[in-house]
C-alpha positions in Angstrom: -18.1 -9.3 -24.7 -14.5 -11.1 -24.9 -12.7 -10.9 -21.4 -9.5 -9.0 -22.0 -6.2 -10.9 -21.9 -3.9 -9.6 -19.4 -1.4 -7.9 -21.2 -4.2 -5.7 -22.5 -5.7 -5.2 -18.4 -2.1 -4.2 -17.6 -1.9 -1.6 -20.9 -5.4 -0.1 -19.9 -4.2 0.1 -16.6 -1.2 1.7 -17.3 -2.3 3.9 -19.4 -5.3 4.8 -17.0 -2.5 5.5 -14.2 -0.6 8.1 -16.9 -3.8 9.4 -17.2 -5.0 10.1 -13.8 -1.3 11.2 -12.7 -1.1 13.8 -15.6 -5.1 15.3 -14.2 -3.6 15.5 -11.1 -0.4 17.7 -11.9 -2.5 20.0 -13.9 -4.8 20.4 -11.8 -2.1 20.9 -8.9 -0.2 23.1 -11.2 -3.0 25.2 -11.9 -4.3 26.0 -8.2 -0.6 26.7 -7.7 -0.3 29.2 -10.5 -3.6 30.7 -10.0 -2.9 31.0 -6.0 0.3 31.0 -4.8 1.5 34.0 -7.3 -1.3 36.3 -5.5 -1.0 35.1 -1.9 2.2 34.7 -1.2 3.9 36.4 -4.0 5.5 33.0 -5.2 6.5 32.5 -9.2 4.7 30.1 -11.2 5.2 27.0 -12.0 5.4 24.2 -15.1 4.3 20.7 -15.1 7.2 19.1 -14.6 7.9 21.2 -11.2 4.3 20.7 -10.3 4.5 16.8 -10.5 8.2 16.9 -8.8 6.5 18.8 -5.3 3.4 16.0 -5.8 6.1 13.6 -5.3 8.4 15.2 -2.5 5.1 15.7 -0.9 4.6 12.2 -1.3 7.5 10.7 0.2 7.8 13.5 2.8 4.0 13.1 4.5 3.6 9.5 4.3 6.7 7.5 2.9 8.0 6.4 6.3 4.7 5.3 7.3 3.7 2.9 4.8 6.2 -0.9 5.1 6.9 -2.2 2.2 5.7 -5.3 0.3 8.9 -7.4 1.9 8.3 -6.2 5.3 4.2 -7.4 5.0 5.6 -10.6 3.6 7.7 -11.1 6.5 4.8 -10.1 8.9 2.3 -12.3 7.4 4.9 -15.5 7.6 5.3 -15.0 11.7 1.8 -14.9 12.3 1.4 -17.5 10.2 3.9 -19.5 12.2 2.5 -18.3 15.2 -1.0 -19.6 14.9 0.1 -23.2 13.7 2.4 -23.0 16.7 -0.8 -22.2 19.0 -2.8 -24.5 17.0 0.1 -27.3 17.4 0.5 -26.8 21.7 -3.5 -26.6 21.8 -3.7 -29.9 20.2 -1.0 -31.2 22.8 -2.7 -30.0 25.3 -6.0 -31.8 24.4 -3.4 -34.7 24.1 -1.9 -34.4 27.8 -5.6 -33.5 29.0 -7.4 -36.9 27.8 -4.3 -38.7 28.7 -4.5 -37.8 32.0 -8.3 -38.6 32.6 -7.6 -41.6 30.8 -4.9 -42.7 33.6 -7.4 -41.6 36.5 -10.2 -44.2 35.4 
């Protein structure tokens, strides 16, 4: 079996995404239409409504939450720094430490 180039990963991945995103809203759209109607008297809805509240829900429940990809970046860089600054004064300190034995003998 051939190992698929990437542009053909990223297609089926895609097109996997579309895929699981359209199951979703249907599925949504038809617990909405088949409950909400008879519970709370609400009107039905189509697809398109059904993948717009998906979405608002989305960014309402846990869009603040999340940091984005910059802010990560960002993150990862200072404790990055950090720990070569800790590893940088440890080493100076093993430095000053068998210097000063050194200067007792």
């Amino acid at each position: 079996m051939k190992k698929f180039s990437n542009k053909k990963r990223v297609a089926k991945m895609v097109g996997f995404g579309i895929i699981a995103i359209s199951l979703i809203t249907t599925v949504f759209m038809f617990l909405w239409n088949w409950l909400m109607p008879v519970i709370f008297g609400l009107t039905t809805i189509s697809f398109f409504q059904s993948l717009g509240l998906l979405v608002m829900s989305k960014i309402i429940f846990s869009g603040a939450n999340k940091p984005s990809f910059r802010q990560r970046e960002k993150a990862m860089m200072r404790k990055e720094k950090f720990m070569h600054q800790m590893k940088k004064r440890k080493f100076e300190m093993k430095e000053e430490e068998t210097d000063l034995t050194d200067s007792k003998e």
